[in-house]
VOMAR-871524 format. One record per residue: residue number from 1; y negated, z, x negated of N, C-alpha, C in turn; residue in three letters. Coordinates in steps of 0.2 Angstrom, whole numbers, plus 5000, padded with zeros to 4 digits. Each point is the difference from the previous one (the first is absolute). Layout:
# VOMAR-871524
- pos  nyy  nzz  nxx  cayy  cazz  caxx  cyy  czz  cxx  code
- NUM  Y  Z  X  Y  Z  X  Y  Z  X  ALA
...
# end
This chain:
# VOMAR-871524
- pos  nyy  nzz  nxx  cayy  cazz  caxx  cyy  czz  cxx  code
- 1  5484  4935  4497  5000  4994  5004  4998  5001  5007  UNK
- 2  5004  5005  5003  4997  5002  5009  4995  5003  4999  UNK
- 3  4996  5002  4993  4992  5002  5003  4995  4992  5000  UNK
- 4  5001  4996  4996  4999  4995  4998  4999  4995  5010  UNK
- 5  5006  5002  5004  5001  4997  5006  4995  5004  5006  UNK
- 6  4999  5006  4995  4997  5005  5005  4993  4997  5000  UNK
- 7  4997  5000  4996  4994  5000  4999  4997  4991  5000  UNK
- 8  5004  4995  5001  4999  4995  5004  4999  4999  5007  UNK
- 9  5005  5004  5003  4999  5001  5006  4996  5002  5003  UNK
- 10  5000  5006  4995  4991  5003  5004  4993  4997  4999  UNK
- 11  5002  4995  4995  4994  4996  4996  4999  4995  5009  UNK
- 12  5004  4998  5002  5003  4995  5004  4996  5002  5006  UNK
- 13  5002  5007  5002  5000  5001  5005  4995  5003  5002  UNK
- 14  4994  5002  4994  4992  4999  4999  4999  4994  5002  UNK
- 15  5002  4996  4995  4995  4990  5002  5000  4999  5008  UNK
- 16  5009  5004  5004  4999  4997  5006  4996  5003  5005  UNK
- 17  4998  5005  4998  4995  5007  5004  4994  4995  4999  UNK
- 18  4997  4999  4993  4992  4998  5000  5002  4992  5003  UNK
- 19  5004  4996  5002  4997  4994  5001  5001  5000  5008  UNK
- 20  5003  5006  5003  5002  5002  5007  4991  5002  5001  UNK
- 21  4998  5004  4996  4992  5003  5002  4996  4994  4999  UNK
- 22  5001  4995  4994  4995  4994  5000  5002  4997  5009  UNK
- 23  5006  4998  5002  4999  4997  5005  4996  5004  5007  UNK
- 24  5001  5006  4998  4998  5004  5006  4994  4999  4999  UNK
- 25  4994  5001  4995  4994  5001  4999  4999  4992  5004  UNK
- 26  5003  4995  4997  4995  4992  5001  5004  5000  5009  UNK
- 27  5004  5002  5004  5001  4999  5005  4993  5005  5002  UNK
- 28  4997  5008  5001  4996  5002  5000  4994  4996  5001  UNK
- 29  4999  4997  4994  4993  4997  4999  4999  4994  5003  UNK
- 30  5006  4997  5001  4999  4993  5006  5000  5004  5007  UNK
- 31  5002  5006  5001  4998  5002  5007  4995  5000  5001  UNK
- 32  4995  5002  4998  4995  5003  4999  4996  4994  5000  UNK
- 33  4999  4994  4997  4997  4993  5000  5002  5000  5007  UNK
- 34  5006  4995  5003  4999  5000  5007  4999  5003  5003  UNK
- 35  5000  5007  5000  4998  5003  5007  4993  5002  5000  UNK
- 36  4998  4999  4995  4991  4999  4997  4998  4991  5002  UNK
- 37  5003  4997  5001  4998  4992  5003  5002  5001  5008  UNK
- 38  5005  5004  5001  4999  4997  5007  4995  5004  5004  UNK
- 39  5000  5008  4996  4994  5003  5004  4994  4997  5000  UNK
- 40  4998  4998  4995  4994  4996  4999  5000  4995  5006  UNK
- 41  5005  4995  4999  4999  4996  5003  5000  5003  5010  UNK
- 42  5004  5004  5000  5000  5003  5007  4993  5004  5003  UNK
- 43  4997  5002  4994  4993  5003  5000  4995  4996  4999  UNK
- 44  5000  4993  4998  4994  4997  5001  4999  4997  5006  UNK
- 45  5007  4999  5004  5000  4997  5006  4996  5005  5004  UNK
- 46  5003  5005  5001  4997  5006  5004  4994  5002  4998  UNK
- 47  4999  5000  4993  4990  5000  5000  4999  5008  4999  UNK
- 48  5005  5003  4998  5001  5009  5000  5002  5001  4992  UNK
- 49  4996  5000  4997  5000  5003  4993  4994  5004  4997  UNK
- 50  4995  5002  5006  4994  5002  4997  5002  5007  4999  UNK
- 51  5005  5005  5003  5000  5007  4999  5009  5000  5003  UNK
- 52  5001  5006  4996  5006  5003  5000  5001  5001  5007  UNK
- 53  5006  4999  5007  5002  5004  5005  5007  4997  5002  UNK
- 54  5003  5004  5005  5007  4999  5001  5001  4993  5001  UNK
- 55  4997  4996  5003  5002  4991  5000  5000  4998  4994  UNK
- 56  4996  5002  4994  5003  4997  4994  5004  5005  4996  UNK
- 57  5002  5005  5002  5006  5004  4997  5005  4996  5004  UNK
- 58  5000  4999  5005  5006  4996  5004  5001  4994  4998  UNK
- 59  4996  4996  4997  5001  4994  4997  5004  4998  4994  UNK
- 60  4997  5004  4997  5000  5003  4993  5010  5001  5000  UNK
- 61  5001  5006  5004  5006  5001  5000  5005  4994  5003  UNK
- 62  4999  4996  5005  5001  4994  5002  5002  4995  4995  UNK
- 63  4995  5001  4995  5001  4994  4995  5006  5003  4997  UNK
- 64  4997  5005  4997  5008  5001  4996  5005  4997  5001  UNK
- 65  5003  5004  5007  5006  4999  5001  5000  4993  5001  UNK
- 66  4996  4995  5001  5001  4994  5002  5002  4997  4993  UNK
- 67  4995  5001  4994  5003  5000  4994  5008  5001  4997  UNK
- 68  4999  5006  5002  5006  5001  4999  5008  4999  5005  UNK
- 69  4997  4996  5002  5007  4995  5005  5002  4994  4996  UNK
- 70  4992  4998  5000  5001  4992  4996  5002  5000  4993  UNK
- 71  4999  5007  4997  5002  4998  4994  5008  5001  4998  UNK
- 72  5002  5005  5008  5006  5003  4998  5005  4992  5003  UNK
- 73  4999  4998  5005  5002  4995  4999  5001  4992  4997  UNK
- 74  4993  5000  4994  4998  4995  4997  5009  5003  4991  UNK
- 75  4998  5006  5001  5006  5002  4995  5005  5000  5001  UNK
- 76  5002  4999  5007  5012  5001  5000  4999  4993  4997  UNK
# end
């Protein structure tokens, strides 16, 4: 009988690990769309997409984080 509880639990506590990873992945992926829209859009204003240099590493990294504000607060 307690192995029977054993091995539910751990059955359990697999599902809650893989749907802990499902959310992390889709939260990952929707970073990555926004921060991908707004570099764009920050880069097509500046007109600086023809070649890799620190102003669009800098943007680039900007985005993120700007992403990653709004989504952190679009989630509480």
């Amino acid at each position: 009988m307690g192995e029977m509880k054993w091995a539910i639990a751990i059955e359990e506590q697999a599902r809650a690990m893989e749907d802990q990873k499902h959310v992390t992945d889709r939260f990952t992926s929707t970073l990555v769309i926004a921060a991908s829209i707004i570099a764009a859009v920050r880069l097509e204003a500046a007109q600086e997409i023809s070649r890799p240099s620190p102003r669009l590493t800098s943007i680039i990294a900007d985005s993120v984080g700007l992403a990653r504000a709004i989504l952190d607060k679009v989630s509480r």
